[in-house]
VOTIVEX-208940 format. One record per residue (C-alpha): x, y, z. Coordinates in steps of 0.1 Angstrom, whole numbers, padded with zeros to 4 digits, always signed. Each point is the difference from the previous one (the first is absolute). Last residue first. Example, Ala and Ser with C-alpha at 12.3 -4.5 7.8 and 13.67 -1.06 7.14 Angstrom:
% VOTIVEX-208940
+0137-0011+0071;-0014-0034+0007;
***
This chain:
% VOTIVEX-208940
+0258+0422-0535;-0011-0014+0034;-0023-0033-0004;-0036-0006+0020;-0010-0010+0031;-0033-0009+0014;+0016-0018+0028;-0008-0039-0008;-0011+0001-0042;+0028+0025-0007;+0026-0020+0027;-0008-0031-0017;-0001+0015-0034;+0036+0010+0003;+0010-0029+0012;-0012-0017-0030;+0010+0023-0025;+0030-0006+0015;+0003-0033-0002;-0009-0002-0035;+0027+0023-0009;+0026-0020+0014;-0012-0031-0019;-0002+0020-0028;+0038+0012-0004;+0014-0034+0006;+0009-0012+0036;+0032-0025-0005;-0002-0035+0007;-0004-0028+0024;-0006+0023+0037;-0014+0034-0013;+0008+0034+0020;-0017+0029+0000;+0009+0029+0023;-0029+0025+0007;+0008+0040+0011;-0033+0025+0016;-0004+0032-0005;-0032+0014+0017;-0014+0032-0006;-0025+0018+0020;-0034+0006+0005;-0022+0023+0017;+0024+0031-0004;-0008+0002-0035;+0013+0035-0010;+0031-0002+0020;+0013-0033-0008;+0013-0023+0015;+0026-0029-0005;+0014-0030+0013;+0027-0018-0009;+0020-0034+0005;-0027-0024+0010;+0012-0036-0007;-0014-0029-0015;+0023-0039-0001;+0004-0032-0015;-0029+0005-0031;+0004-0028-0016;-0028-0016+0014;-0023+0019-0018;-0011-0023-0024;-0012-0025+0030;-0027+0028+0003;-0017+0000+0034;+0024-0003+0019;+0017+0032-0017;-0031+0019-0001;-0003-0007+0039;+0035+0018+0002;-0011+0033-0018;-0031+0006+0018;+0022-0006+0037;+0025+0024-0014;-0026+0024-0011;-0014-0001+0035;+0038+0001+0014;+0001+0035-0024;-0031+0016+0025;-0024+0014-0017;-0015+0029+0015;+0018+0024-0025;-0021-0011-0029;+0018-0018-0024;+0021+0005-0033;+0024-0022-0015;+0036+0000-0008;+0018-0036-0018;+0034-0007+0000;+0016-0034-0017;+0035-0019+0007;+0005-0033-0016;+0023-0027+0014;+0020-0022-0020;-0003-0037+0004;+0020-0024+0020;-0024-0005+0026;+0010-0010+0034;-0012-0034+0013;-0019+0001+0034;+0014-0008+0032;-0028+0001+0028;+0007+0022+0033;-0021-0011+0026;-0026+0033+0008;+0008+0012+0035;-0023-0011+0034;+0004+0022+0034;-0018+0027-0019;-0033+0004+0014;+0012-0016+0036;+0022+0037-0001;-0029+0020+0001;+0008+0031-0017;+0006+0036+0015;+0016+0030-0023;+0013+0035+0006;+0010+0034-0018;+0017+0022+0025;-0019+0040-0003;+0025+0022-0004;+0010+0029+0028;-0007-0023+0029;-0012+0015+0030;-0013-0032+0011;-0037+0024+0003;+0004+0007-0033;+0009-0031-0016;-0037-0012+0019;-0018+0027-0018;+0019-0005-0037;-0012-0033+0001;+0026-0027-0004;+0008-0008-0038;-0013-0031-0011;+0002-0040+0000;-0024-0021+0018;-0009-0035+0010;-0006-0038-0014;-0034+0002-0018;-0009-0029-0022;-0003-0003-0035;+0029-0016-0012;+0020+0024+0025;-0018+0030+0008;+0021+0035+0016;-0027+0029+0008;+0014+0027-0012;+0005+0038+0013;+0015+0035-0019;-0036+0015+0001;-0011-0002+0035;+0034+0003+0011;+0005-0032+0031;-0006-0007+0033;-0036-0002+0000;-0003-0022-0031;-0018+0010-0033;-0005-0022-0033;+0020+0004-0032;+0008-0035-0013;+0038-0017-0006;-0004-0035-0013;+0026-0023+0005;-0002-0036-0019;+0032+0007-0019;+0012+0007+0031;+0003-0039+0008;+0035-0003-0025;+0019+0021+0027;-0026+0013+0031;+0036+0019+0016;+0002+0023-0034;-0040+0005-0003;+0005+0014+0032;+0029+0021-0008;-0016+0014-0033;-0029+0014+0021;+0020+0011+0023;+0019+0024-0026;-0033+0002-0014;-0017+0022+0031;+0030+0020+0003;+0036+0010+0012;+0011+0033-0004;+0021+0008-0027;+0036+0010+0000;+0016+0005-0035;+0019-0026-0010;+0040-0006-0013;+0014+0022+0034;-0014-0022+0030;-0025-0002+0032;-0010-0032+0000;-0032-0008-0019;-0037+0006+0007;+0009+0027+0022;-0019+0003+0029;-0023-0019+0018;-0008-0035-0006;-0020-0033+0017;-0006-0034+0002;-0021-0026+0012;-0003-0035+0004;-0033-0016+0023;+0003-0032+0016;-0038-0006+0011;-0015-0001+0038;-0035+0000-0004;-0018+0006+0038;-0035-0017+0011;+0015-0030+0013;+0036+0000+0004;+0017-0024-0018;+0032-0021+0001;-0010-0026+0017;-0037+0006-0013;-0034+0021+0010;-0018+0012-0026;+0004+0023-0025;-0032+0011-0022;-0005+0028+0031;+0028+0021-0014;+0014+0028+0015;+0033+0013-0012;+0038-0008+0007;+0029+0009-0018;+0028-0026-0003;+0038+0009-0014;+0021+0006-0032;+0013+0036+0002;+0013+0024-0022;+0020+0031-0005;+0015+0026-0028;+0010+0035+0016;+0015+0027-0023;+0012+0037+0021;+0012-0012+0037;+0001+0031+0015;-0013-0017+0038;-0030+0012-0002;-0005-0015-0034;+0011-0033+0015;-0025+0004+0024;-0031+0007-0022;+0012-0029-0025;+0000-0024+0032;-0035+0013+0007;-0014-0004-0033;+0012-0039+0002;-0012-0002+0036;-0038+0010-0015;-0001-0016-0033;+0004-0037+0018;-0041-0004+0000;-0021-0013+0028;+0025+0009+0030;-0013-0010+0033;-0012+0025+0024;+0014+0018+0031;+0036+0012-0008;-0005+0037+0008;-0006-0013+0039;+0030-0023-0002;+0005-0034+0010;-0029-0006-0009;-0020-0030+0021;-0038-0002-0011;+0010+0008-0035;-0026+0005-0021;-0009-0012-0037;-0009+0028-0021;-0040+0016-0002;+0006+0032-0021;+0019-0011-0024;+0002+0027-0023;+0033-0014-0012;+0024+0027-0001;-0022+0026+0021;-0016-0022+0025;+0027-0030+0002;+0027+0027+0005;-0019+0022+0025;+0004-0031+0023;+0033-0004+0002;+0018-0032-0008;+0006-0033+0011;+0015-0025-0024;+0034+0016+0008;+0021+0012-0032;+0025-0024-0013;+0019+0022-0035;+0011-0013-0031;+0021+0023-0024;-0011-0001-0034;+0022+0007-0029;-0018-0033-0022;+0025-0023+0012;-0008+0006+0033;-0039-0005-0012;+0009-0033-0018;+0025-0013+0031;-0030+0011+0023;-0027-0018-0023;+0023-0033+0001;+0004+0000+0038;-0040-0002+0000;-0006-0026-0022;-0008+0002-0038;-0006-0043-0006;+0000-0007-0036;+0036-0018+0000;-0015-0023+0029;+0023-0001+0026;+0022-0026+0004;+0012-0013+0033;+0036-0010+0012;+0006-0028+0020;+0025+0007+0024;+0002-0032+0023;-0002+0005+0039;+0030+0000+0019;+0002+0035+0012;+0034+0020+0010;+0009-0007+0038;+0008+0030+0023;+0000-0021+0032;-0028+0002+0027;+0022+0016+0032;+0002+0035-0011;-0041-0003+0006;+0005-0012+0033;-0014-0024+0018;-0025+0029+0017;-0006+0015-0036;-0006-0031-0017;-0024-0017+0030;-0021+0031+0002;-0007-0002-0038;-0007-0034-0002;-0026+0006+0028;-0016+0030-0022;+0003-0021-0032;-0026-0024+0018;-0027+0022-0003;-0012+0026+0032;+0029+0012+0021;+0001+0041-0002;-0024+0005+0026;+0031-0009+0023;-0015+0020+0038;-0025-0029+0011;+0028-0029-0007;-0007-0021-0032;-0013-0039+0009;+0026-0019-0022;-0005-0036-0015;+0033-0015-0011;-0004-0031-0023;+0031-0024-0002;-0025-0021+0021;-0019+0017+0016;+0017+0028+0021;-0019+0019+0021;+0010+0045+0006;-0005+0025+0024;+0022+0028-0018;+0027+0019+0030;+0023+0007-0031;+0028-0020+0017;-0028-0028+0001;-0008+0001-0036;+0041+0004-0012;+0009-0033+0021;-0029-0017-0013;+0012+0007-0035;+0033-0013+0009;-0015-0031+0016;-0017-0009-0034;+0029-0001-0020;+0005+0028-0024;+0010-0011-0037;+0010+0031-0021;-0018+0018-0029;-0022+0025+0022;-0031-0009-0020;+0006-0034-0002;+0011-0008+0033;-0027+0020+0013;-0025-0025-0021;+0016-0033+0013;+0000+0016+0035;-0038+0004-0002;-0015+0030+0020;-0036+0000+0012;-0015+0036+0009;-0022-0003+0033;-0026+0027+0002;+0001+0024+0028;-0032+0015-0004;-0002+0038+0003;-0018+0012+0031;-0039+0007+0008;-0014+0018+0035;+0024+0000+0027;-0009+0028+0024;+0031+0003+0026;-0009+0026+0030;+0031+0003+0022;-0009+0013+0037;+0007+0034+0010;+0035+0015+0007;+0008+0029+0023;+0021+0027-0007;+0042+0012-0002;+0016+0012-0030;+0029-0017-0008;-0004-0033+0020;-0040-0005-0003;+0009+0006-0037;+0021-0024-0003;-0022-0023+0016;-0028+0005-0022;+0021-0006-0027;+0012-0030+0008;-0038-0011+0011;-0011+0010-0036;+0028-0018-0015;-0011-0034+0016;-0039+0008-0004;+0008+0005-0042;+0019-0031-0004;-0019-0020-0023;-0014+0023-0026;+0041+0005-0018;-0004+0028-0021;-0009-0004-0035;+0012+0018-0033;-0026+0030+0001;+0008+0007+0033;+0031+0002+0002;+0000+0032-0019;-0033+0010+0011;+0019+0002+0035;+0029+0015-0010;-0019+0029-0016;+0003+0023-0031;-0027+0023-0016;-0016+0005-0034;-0035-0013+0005;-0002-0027-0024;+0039-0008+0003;-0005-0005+0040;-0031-0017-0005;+0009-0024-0026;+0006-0035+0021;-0023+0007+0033;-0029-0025+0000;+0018-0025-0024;+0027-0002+0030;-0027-0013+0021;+0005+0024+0033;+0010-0019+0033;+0003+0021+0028;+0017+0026+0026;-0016+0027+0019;+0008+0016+0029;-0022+0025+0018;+0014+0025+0022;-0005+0021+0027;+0020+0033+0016;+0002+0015-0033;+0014+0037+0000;+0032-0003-0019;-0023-0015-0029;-0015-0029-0010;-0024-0002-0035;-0034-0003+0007;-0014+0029-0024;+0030-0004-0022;-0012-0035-0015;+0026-0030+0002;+0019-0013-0028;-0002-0028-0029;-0010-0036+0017;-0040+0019+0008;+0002+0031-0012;-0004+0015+0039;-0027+0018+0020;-0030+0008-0020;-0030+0015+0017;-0038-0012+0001;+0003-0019+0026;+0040-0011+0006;+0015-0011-0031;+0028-0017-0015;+0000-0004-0035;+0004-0025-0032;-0004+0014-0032;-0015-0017-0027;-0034+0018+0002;+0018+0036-0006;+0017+0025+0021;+0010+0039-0010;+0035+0005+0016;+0008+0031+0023;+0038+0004+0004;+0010+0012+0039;+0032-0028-0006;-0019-0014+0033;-0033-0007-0022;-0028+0021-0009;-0033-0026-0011;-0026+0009-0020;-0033-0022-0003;-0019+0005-0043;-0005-0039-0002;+0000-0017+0033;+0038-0019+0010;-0001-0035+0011;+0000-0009+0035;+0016-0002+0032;-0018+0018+0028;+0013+0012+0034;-0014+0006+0031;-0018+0033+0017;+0014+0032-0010;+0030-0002-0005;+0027+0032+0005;+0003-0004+0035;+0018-0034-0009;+0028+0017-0025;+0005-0029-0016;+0036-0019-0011;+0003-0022-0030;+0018-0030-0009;+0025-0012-0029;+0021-0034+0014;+0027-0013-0020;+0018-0004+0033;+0027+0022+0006;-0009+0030-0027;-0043-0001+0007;+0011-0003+0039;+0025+0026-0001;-0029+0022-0019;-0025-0005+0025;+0028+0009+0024;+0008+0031-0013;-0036+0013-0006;-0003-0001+0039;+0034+0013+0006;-0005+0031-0025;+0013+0007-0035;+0037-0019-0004;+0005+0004-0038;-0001-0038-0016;+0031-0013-0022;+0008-0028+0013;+0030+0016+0019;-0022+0027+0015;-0017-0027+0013;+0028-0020+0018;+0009+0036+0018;-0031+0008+0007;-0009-0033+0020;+0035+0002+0011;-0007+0033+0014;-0031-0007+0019;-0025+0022-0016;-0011+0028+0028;-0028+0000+0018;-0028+0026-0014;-0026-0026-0005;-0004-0008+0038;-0021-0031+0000;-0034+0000+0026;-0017-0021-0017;+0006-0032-0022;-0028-0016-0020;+0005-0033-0018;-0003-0011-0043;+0000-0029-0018;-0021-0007-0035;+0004-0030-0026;-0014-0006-0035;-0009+0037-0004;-0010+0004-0037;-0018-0031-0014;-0016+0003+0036;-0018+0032+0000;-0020+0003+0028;+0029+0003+0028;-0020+0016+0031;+0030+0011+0026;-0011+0006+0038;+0027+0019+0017;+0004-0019+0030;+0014+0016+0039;+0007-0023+0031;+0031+0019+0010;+0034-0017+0013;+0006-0030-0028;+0032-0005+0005;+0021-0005-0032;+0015-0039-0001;+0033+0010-0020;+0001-0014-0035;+0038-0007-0008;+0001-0003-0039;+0027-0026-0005;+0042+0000-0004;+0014-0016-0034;+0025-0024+0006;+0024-0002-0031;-0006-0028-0030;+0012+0026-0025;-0029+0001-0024;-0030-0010+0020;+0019+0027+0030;+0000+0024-0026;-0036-0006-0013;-0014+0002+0032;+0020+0033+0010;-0015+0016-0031;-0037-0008+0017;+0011+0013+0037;+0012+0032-0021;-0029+0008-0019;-0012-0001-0033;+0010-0037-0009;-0030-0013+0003;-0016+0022-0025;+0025-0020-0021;-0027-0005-0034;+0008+0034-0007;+0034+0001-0013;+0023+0016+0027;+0032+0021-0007;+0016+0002+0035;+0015+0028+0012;+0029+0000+0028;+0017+0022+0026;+0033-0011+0011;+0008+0009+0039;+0033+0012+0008;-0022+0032+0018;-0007-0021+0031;-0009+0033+0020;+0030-0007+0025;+0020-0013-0021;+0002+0024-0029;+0000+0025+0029;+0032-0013+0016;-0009+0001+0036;+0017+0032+0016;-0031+0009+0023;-0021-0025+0008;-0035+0000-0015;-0024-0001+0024;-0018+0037-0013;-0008-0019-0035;+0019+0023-0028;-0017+0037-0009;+0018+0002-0033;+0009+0039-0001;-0023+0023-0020;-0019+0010-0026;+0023-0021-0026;-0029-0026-0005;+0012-0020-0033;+0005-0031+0019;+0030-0025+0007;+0030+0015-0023;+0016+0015+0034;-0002+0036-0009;-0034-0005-0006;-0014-0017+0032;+0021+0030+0018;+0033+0002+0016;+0022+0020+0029;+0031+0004-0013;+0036-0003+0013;+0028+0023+0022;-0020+0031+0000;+0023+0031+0008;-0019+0037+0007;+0012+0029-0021;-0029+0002-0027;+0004-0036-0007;+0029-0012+0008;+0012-0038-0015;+0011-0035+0012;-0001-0024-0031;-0028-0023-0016;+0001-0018-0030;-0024+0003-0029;+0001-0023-0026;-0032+0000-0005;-0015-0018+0026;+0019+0011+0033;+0035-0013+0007;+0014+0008+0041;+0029+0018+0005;-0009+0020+0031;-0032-0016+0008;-0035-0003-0013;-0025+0005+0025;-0032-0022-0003;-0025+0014+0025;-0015-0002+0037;-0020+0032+0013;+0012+0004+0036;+0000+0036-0007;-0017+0012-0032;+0008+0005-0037;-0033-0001-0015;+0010+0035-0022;+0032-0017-0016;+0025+0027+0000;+0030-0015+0014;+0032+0006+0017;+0017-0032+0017;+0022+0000+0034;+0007-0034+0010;-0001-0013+0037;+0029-0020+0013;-0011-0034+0011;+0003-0015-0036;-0036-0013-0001;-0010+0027-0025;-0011+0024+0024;-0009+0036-0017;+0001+0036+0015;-0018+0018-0027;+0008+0039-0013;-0032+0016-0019;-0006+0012-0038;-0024+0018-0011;+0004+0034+0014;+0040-0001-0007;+0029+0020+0017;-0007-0012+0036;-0014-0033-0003;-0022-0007+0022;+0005-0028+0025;-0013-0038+0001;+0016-0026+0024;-0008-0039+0007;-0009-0008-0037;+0000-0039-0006;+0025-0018-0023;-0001-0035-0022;+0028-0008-0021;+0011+0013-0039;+0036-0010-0006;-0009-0020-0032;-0026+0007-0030;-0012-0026-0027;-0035+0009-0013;-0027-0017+0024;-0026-0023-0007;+0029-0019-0025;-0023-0011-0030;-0013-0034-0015;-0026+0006-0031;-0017-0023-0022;-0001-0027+0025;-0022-0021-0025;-0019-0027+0020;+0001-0034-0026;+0024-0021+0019;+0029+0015-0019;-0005+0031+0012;-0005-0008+0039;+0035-0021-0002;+0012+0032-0018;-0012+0023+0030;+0014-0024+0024;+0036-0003-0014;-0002+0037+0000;-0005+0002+0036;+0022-0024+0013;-0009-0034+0002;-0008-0023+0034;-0037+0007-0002;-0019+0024+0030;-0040-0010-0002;-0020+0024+0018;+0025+0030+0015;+0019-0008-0033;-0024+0018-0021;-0004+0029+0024;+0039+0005-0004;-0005-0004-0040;-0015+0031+0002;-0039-0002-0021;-0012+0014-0032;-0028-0018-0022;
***
């Protein structure tokens, strides 16, 4: 929020200079992010009206001016502003005078003719970017006033950096509350003038949709001249908040919304027909709003209609079919209670920005509505002329003010220092809070604009930052450090990251919401879980797999020449589920497990001069994930089965003891495509609850004994896969209590050839190993005869000779 500290003081003026106020409004929880001069620093610039215009005589554009300056003796200026006109009043910048810039001023000819000073623009003053003419000043301006005085240009502008529980704060009137709660200084009230009530005339408003419109006020006024003029300190105090002056009518509405807090609305009457209906949106109704944007409405949308026509988004902004223009004579004004539920969304559903929604959507105070109506009213009367009906007020359903109980042994706690009762009472009634003490109890009824105050934490909260938070000392903790064990076993999620780091990974945080066209061609998920709130069109659905950020973060690396990219990320994904129930932690309907994943592209190693460069592949990751699983990956199982995301062929799904944890593969050469990714990354997704529990280490003794090396090459068909033979070959060692000297098996060729391409040769190494004594000749050869007739009788194979 932007405001000049000048209209700040107008309501609650503090004994602190300007700075000293924006850090007391800091440290009390509103951020003044920004605090800038209005005005760039210039001097010798005073206020000066045109009495004389002549043509120049050696230049079409540029004209002779008689100027008084308030030193008796007129001044002759040449200038070539086109709205230079007699009796025009306009900053003139004297004979020495310092200009933004660095510019200073000096008597000159131009073309012949003298001009002792400048004539100046918004621009060449640092106050607007409008150079298209002179400053047009206010015609009762005295001529010679200094013009930093006279236009109140030593003004500081400020913006505050809200969080979004301070609705209340969004306005002027509601930052002067919390300055004079903070610095004890008077802070000047609302005056509501008693508007008279000249014309009998009722709009008659039907509110049918409760659990939107909680309160509704509104009055007619005829007869206003919408082309009056904005006063100029209205403008002027605008301008300086930020807003662009449009008309006197939309002016004050948005004074009003600036001064008090208070968003309203202004009809076109000739434009209704009939009264006014609040409702909810009908499926398939259009509405085109004052921005001249058409937005398609749904059930959940609140409206303003008239009939069968729609006149405003109800809370958001009005309809173009009754907006006001230079032409309206009679008005409608509207101002009311929408339930913040009602409207939060809206402006990100529909892509557009507006004050109102923005207020909205956090809660506006319901209780004041006929007070800021009359000020308005009045106002307007003032400006633009007309005749006021009587106020209609509708009060159909408002919030509950339920009392939140504070105990002073519990803020004592939380804030760490010992506040007596009478302090804390001091903060409540400098905060305006209608509050009962019982006991050391303090039982507060929150005010109709703080929708913030709800738990008892709230009222702790507004008792630090009024104290003081620089005034609770920086103490270190007193509680004992008793340090917790965890379980050896346990694989938690800061040791997968350390693993994965280790492993040459990079870890990445994507958002849990993604696009859409990811969960239908990654995941083939073709019903995700919604977002009735995104904060982002694109970003609509809930992610149900983490392959989708990681391929994106390898596509824009690779747009950014980045040549080997390794990432991961531990996080939730979220799929439907109707075996989950309701919980603390649960959502019914939605699983929400950790999931780890990681993913390559590029180089399998670091570009260097002792190896060749190879693209990274399937078994790289492979070995990686059987790396992170330790001792448990001797119960991984890696079986060909097809995923959406991944090569059809070059694709596993990952089991561990049996079950299925996720997939490894190569992404499909469609979806590498359309990254525009010259290799397709190799990826994986587990869930991480599968391997959150390692294997405990046991010691075993080492045997002493020698270690004996044998190779044996068989022949099987080509659809046999070597962790089949693997399998065969392990369950023949259980099996056997011979064959426990066999310590390990490895694959270490494999060969085709040409004339029988349905089979192919495997070469696989055993290491024997006995525990007393050394293996004799026929101990070896009785285990692998055996071996060999497991895999013979299991996979049909037979010996290579």
């Amino acid at each position: 929020m932007q405001f000049p500290e000048s209209w700040l003081r107008d309501w609650a003026n503090p004994d602190i200079d300007g700075q000293a106020l924006a850090d007391r409004l800091t440290m009390a929880g509103l951020e003044v992010e920004d605090a800038d001069p209005y005005a760039p620093p210039f001097s010798g610039v005073v206020v000066a009206r045109i009495d004389a215009i002549a043509p120049h005589p050696d230049a079409d554009k540029l004209r002779v001016c008689q100027v008084d300056d308030g030193a008796g003796q007129p001044l002759q200026i040449v200038c070539g502003a086109p709205n230079a006109a007699v009796g025009l009043v306009v900053p003139l910048a004297r004979v020495g005078a310092k200009l933004p810039g660095g510019m200073t001023i000096g008597p000159v000819k131009m073309r012949g003719i003298e001009s002792a000073g400048m004539l100046c623009s918004a621009r060449e003053l640092g106050l607007s970017q409008d150079h298209a003419g002179l400053l047009a000043l206010d015609a009762g301006l005295a001529p010679g006033a200094d013009l930093r005085q006279a236009l109140d240009l030593d003004d500081t502008v400020y913006t505050l950096k809200l969080t979004p529980n301070r609705a209340d704060c969004l306005s002027i009137q509601g930052v002067a509350r919390e300055v004079a709660a903070l610095t004890g200084c008077a802070m000047r009230e609302a005056v509501v003038p008693q508007v008279p009530v000249t014309i009998p005339d009722r709009l008659p408003v039907s509110v049918q949709a409760p659990d939107l419109c909680g309160r509704f006020a509104g009055r007619i006024v005829r007869g206003v001249n919408a082309r009056a003029a904005t006063p100029g300190w209205m403008k002027s105090r605008l301008e300086r908040a930020g807003q662009r002056s449009v008309s006197a009518l939309v002016d004050i509405s948005n004074y009003i919304m600036l001064e008090l807090g208070r968003p309203t609305h202004v009809f076109d009457l000739q434009r209704i027909q009939g009264g006014l209906t609040v409702r909810w949106a009908q499926a398939g109704e259009s509405l085109t709003l004052l921005n001249e944007q058409t937005v398609e409405l749904t059930p959940d949308v609140g409206v303003i209609g008239t009939g069968q026509a729609l006149e405003s988004l109800a809370g958001v902004m009005g309809g173009l079919d009754s907006a006001v223009t230079l032409d309206t004579t009679d008005v409608f004004l509207e101002a009311a209670f929408w339930w913040p539920e009602a409207i939060m969304g809206l402006t990100r559903r529909f892509k557009l920005t507006s004050e109102a929604a923005h207020r909205f959507e956090r809660g506006v105070d319901f209780s004041t509505i006929p007070q800021h109506l009359d000020i308005m009213t009045q106002l307007i009367l003032d400006i633009c002329g007309g005749q006021a009906g009587p106020l209609d007020d509708q009060v159909i359903r408002l919030p509950a003010r339920e009392p939140v109980r504070m105990r002073l042994s519990r803020c004592a706690k939380v804030l760490g220092i010992a506040l007596e009762a009478g302090q804390v009472a001091e903060v409540f009634t400098r905060l305006g809070f209608a509050f009962r003490q019982q006991d050391d109890d303090f039982i507060v009824t929150p005010p109709p604009a703080r929708f913030d105050l709800l738990i008892e934490e709230d009222l702790i909260e507004e008792v630090a930052r009024i104290h003081g938070f620089d005034r609770i000392p920086d103490q270190p903790p007193v509680a004992p450090a008793r340090m917790r064990v965890l379980p050896e076993t346990l694989y938690g999620p800061h040791a997968m990251r350390a693993a994965m780091a280790a492993l040459d990974f990079q870890e990445v945080i994507n958002f849990s919401f993604v696009e859409e066209a990811w969960e239908n061609n990654y995941c083939d998920n073709t019903q995700p879980v919604r977002l009735l709130n995104p904060i982002a069109s694109q970003l609509a659905v809930m992610r149900s797999s983490l392959i989708g950020g990681l391929l994106a973060n390898i596509a824009h690396n690779a747009k950014h020449r980045q040549n080997r990219v390794r990432v991961f990320e531990f996080g939730r994904v979220f799929r439907r589920d109707a075996a989950v129930a309701e919980g603390d932690l649960t959502v019914a309907g939605v699983a929400q497990p950790n999931h780890l994943a990681g993913a390559a592209w590029g180089p399998a190693l670091p570009e260097q001069w002792g190896e060749a460069v190879r693209q990274v592949d399937f078994f790289d990751l492979k070995r990686d994930l059987e790396t992170l699983l330790g001792a448990r990956a001797q119960g991984l199982r890696f079986e060909a089965a097809v995923h959406p995301a991944l090569h059809p062929g070059r694709s596993a799904r990952v089991l561990l003891d049996g079950q299925a944890i996720g997939w490894l593969g190569e992404v499909h050469p469609r979806w590498a495509q359309a990254l525009d990714l010259a290799h397709a990354p190799v990826v994986f997704e587990i869930n991480a609850e599968a391997i959150a529990a390692k294997v405990f280490p046991q010691p075993a003794e080492l045997s002493r004994q020698p270690v004996v090396i044998r190779d044996l090459a068989v022949w099987v068909e080509a659809d046999v896969s070597w962790q089949a033979l693997l399998d065969t070959l392990h369950k023949q060692i259980q099996d056997d209590a011979a064959l426990s000297v066999v310590k390990d098996i490895k694959l270490f060729d494999i060969w085709r050839d040409s004339a029988s391409a349905s089979q192919r040769s495997l070469a696989l190494r055993f290491w024997f190993q006995g525990r007393e004594s050394t293996l004799d000749e026929s101990q070896i050869e009785y285990c692998v005869q055996r071996l060999t007739q497991a895999l013979v009788q299991g996979h049909q194979a037979r010996l290579r000779t």
